[in-house]
ZAMARGU-4260 file (C-alpha; in steps of 0.2 Angstrom, whole numbers, plus 5000, padded with zeros to 4 digits):
<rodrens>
0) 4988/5084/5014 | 4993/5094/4999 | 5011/5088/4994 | 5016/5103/4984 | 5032/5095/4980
5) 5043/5105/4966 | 5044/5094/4950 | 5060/5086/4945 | 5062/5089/4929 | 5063/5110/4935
10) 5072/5109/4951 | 5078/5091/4954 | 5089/5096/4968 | 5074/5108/4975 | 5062/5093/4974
15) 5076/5080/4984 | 5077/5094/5001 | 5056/5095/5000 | 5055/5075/4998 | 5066/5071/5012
20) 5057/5085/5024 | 5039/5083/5020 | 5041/5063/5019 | 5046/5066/5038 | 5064/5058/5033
25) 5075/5070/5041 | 5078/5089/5045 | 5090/5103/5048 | 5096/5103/5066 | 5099/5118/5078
30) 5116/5112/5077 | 5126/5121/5061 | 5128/5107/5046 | 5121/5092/5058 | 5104/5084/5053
35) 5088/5074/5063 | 5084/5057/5057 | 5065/5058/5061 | 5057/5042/5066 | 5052/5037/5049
40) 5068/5038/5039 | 5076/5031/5054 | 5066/5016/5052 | 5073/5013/5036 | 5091/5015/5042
45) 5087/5002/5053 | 5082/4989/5040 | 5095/4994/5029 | 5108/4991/5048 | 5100/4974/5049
50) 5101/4967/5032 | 5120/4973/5031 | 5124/4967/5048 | 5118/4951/5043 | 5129/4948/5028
55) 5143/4956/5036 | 5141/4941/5052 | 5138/4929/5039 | 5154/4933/5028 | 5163/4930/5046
60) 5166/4950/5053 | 5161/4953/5072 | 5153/4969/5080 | 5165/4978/5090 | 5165/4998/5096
65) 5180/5010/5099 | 5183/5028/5105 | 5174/5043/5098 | 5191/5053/5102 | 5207/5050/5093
70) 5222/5057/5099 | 5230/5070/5088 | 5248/5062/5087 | 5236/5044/5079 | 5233/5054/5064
75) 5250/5061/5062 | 5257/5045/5061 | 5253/5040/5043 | 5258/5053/5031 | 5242/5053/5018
80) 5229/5050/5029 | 5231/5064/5040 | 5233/5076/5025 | 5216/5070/5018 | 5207/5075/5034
85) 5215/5087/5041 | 5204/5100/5034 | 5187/5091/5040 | 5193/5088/5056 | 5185/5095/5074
90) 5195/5098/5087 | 5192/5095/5106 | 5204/5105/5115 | 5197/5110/5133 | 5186/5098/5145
95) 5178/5109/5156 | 5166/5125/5158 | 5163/5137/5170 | 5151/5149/5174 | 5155/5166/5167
100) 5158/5182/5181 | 5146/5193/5173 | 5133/5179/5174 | 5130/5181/5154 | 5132/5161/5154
105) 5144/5147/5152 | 5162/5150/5147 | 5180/5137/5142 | 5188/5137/5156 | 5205/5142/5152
110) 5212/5130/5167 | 5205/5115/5157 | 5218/5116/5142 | 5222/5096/5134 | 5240/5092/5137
115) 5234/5083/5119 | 5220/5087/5106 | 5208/5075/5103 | 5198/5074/5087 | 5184/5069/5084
120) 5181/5053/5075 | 5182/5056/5056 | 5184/5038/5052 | 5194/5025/5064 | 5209/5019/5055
125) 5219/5027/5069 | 5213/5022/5083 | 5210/5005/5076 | 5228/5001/5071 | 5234/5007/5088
130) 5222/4994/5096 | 5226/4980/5083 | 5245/4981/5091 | 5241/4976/5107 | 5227/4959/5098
135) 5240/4954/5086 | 5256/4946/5090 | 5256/4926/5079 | 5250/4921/5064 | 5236/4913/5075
140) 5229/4930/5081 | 5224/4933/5062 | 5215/4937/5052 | 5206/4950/5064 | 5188/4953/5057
145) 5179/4967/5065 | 5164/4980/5060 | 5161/4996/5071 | 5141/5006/5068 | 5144/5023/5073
150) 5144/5041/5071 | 5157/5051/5062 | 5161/5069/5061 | 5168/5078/5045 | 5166/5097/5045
155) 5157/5100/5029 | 5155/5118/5023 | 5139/5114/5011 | 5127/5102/5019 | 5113/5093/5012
160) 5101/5081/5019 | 5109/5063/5020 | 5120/5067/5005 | 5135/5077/5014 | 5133/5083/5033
165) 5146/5087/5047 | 5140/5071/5057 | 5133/5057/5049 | 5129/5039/5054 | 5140/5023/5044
170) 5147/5006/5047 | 5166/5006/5047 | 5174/4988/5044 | 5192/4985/5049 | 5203/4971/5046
175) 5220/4964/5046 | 5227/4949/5037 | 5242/4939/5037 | 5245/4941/5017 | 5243/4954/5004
180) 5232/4940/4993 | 5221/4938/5009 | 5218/4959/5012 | 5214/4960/4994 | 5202/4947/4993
185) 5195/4954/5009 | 5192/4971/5001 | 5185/4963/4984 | 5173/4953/4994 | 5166/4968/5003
190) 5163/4977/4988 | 5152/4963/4982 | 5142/4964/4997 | 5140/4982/4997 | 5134/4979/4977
195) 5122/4965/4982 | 5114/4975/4996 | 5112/4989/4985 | 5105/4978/4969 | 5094/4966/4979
200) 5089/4976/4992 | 5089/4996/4988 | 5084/4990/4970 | 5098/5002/4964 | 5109/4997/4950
205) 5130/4999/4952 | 5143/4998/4944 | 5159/4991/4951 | 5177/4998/4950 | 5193/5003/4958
210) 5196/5024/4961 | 5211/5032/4952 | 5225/5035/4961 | 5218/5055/4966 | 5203/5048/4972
215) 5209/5034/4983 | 5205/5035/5001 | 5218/5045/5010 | 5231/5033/5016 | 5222/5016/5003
220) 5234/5008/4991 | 5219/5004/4982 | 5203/5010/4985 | 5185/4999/4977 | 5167/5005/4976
225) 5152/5004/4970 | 5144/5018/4960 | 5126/5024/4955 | 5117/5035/4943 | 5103/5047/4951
230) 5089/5052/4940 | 5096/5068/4936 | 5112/5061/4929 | 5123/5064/4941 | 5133/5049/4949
235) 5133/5043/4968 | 5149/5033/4976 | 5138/5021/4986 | 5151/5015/4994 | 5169/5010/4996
240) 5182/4995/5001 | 5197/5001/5003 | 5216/4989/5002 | 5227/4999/5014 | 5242/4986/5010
245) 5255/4989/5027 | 5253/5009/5029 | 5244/5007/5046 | 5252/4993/5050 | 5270/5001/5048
250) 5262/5017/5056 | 5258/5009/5070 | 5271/4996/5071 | 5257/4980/5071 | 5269/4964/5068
255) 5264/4946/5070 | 5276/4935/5071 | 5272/4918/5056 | 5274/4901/5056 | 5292/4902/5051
260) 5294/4913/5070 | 5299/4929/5058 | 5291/4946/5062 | 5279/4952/5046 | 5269/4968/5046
265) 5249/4963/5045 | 5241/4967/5028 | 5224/4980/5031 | 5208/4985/5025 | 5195/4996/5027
270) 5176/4998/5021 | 5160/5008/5024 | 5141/5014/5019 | 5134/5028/5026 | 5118/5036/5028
275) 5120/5043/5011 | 5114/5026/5005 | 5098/5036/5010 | 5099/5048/4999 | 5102/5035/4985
280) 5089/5027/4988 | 5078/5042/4989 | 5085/5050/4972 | 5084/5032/4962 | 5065/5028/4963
285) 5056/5042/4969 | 5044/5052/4957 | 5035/5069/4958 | 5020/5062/4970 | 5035/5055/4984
290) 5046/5043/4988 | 5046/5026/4982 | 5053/5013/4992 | 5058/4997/4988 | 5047/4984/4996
295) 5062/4976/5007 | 5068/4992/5014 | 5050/4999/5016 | 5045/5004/5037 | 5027/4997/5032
300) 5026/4989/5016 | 5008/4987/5017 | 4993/5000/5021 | 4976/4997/5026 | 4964/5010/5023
305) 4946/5007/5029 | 4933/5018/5021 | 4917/5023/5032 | 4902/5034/5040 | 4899/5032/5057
310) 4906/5019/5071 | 4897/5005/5065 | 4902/5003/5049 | 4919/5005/5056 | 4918/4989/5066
315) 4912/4980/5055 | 4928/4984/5043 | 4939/4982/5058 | 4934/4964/5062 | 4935/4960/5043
320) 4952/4965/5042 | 4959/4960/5059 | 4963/4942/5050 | 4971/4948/5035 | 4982/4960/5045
325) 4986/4946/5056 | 4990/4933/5043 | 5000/4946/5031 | 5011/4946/5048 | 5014/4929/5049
330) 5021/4928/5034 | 5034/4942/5038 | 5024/4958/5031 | 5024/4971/5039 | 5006/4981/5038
335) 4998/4996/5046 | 4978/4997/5046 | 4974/5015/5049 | 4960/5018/5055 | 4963/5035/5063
340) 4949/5046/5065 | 4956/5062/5063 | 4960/5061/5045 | 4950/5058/5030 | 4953/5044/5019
345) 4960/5055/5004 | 4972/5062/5017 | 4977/5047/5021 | 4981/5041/5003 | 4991/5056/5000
350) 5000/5052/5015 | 5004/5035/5011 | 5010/5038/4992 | 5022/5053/4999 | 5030/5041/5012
355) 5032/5027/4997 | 5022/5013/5008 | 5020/5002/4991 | 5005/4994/4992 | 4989/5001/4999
360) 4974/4991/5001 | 4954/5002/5003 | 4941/4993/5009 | 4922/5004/5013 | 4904/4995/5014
365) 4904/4990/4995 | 4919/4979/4997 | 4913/4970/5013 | 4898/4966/5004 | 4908/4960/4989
370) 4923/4953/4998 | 4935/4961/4989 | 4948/4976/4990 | 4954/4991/4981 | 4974/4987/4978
375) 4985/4999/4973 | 5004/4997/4969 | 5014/5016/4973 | 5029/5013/4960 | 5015/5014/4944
380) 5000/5019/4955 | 4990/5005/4947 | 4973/5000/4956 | 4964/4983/4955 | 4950/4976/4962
385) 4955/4957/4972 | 4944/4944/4980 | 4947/4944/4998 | 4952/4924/4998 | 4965/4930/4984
390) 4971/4947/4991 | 4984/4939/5002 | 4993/4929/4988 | 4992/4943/4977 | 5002/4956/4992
395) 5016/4944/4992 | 5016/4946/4971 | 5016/4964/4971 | 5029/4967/4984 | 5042/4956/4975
400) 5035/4963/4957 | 5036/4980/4965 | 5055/4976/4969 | 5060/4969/4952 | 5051/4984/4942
405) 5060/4998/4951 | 5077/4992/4950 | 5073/4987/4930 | 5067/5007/4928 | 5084/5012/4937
410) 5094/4998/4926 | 5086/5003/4910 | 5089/5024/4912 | 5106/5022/4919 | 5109/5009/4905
415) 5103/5024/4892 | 5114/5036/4900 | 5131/5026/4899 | 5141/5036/4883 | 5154/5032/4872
420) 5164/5047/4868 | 5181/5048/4860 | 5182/5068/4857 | 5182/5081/4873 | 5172/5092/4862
425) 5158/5078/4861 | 5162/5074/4880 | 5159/5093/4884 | 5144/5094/4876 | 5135/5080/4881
430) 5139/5079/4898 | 5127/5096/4898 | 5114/5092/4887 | 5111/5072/4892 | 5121/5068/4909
435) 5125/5052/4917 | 5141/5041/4916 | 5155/5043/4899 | 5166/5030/4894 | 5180/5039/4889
440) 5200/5034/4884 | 5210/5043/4898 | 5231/5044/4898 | 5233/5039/4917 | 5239/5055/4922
445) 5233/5066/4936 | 5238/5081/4929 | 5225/5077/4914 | 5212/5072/4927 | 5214/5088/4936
450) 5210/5098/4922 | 5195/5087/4916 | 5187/5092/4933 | 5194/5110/4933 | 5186/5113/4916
455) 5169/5103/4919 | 5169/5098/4936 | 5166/5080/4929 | 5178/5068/4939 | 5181/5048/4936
460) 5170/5039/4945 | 5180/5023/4944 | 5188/5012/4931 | 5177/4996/4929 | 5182/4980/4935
465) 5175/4974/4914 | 5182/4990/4909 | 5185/4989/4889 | 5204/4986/4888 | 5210/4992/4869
470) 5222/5003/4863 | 5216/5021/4862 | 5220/5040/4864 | 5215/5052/4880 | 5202/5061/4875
475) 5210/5077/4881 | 5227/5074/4878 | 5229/5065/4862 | 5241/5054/4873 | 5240/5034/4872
480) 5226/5026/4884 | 5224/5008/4887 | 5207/5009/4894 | 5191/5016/4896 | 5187/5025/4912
485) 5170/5032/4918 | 5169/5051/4920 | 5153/5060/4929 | 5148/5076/4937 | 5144/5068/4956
490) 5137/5071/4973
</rodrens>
């Protein structure tokens, strides 16, 4: 199984479309901008589904699901967030089809006209806020904590696997709050969930921040997120938490009525991943032989691979290994003992380093004699020979070695590619030559930002929440700053 996968280092965004089609991830639908999750990169949505659900349960958010359709007078309602999707927004407009005279196929049936568009979910705040009127009414109705797992649609004129496509698959949480000190605890806490899962699970470094004011959600008072560094140098919003302050709720006229018996608008957030966290996770580790998974999001984090001649021999291995396979699952590993005949072992361990499984174990007629192994780690492609009485303890090191090294790689380049500039010039320059994130004075003005990313197309990923507060000068404008801020080029 030849990979033939372009190298990074000559087209790196050639060699991320290859990866995610030849390591069966995903592909190009035959619907315009819409992709297939295939089986395998699906697998590790669902653990990455299941380890967020968990801590969003145990931070006290409930699973809930609300209509793929919204209205179009819901969006209309607030001001900025229908101006912020308006132009990725499809549109359902007729509900019926009919056959066409000239039997050349289906046709809209004019008859079938909406008295009232619908769009197409692009993200629920709408819906959400007209629902929340009818749950909230007293101070004892609150604080309503609710998650939604679905699909949205945003009509994207460049697509690319997991990183930007028309639908995509994400979790949307949604809550309301009595107090303004309650909503923004509640939107810095998620934040700190997303950047634990993405450290201690995805192995991906991030830092933490708030957006300026242009790069706020449409319709957030304050939007918070977490962003990484791909191996390229250009950064990755990972994801956002988002302190809607009373828009929605003055939108949609959600009052509760407090202890005192006064009528008070409900304070709001909003927060979401995506199934971009895919790509991040695919574009951090992964190396010119194929992904490299971290060993907690991993489909099958262990690979068995018996080496043979004839049916005999493999028996013998099969009954060997029937134990080990069995006690690697009692202890939660998940394992895969391939003993396929249709492929040759060489195949097979091309196979298994393209899909990123991170520890492979060979074992032919030498090793049964011996009673050993052939061990072999994906993320340095180091092999070992283990004693089978020691092979199991020696998984469970690997797989949590195998976790701390690749987030320590990803620490340590994105840790070399955070620059201090203090000139434009210098900013210019290296921003083409080195990449990554700059730590640059900025005036606070959008008029300064907008030309920054006009001229270079490098944005502000966020300000730090540890951002270096001092006395400076913009480096565009010569005007006074009292920060540092992080500029990028992005996905």
């Amino acid at each position: 199984m030849g990979k033939n996968l372009t190298k990074r280092s000559e087209d790196y965004s050639k060699w991320y479309n290859e990866l995610v089609i030849k390591a069966d991830l995903a592909e190009n639908s035959g619907v315009r901008g819409c992709m297939v999750i295939k089986p395998y990169g699906y697998a590790i949505w669902e653990k990455m589904q299941t380890e967020l659900d968990r801590m969003f349960k145990e931070t006290g958010h409930e699973n809930a699901y609300f209509p793929l359709f919204i209205p179009k007078s819901y969006l209309s309602r607030e001001a900025d967030h229908v101006e912020g999707f308006a132009k990725e927004c499809a549109v359902v407009t007729h509900y019926r089809l009919k056959n066409a005279e000239d039997g050349s196929g289906v046709v809209v049936d004019p008859e079938a006209k909406l008295e009232e568009e619908l769009i197409v979910r692009p993200t629920s705040e709408t819906i959400i806020w007209d629902t929340y009127r009818k749950w909230i009414q007293s101070y004892r109705d609150l604080p309503v904590l609710v998650n939604q797992w679905a699909n949205v649609v945003r009509w994207e004129m460049r697509t690319r696997l997991f990183l930007r496509t028309a639908e995509f698959l994400w979790q949307e949480g949604h809550t309301a709050h009595a107090t303004r000190e309650e909503a923004i605890a509640e939107a810095e806490q998620m934040m700190g969930v997303y950047a634990d899962f993405a450290e201690n699970f995805m192995g991906v470094p991030v830092i933490r921040g708030v957006k300026s004011e242009s790069e706020r959600f449409a319709g957030a008072v304050e939007t918070y997120c977490i962003e990484a560094l791909m191996q390229d140098g250009k950064a990755l919003q990972a994801g956002t938490s988002h302190f809607l302050g009373q828009n929605f709720a003055k939108a949609f006229d959600v009052k509760y009525a407090n202890k005192e018996g006064q009528q008070e608008y409900v304070w709001a957030t909003s927060w979401g991943v995506s199934t971009r966290l895919m790509g991040a996770l695919v574009m951090t580790h992964s190396d010119d032989n194929g992904l490299v998974l971290p060993p907690k999001l991993a489909p099958i984090q262990v690979v068995i691979v018996p080496i043979y001649k004839g049916e005999d021999q493999l028996d013998a291995i099969s009954d060997h290994v029937a134990p080990l396979v069995q006690e690697l699952r009692s202890r939660g590993i998940s394992v895969k003992y391939d003993n396929r005949d249709t492929q040759k072992p060489g195949w097979k361990f091309n196979e298994y380093e393209l899909k990123g499984v991170p520890v492979r174990l060979a074992i032919g007629p030498r090793d049964l004699e011996n009673g050993t192994y052939e061990v072999a780690r994906r993320d340095t492609m180091e092999k070992e020979i283990v004693k089978g009485e020691e092979v199991v303890d020696r998984i469970e090191f690997l797989l949590d070695d195998i976790q701390k090294n690749i987030y320590s790689k990803a620490l340590n380049y994105r840790e070399e590619h955070i620059t201090k500039v203090d000139s434009y010039e210098e900013f210019k320059e290296l921003l083409e030559s080195k990449g990554g994130f700059f730590s640059a004075h900025w005036d606070g003005t959008v008029e300064t930002e907008d030309a920054i990313k006009e001229e270079t197309k490098a944005t502000i990923r966020c300000i730090p929440l540890d951002a270096e507060e001092g006395e400076g000068v913009c480096m565009y404008s010569g005007k006074p700053s009292k920060r540092r801020v992080l500029f990028a080029k992005a996905y």
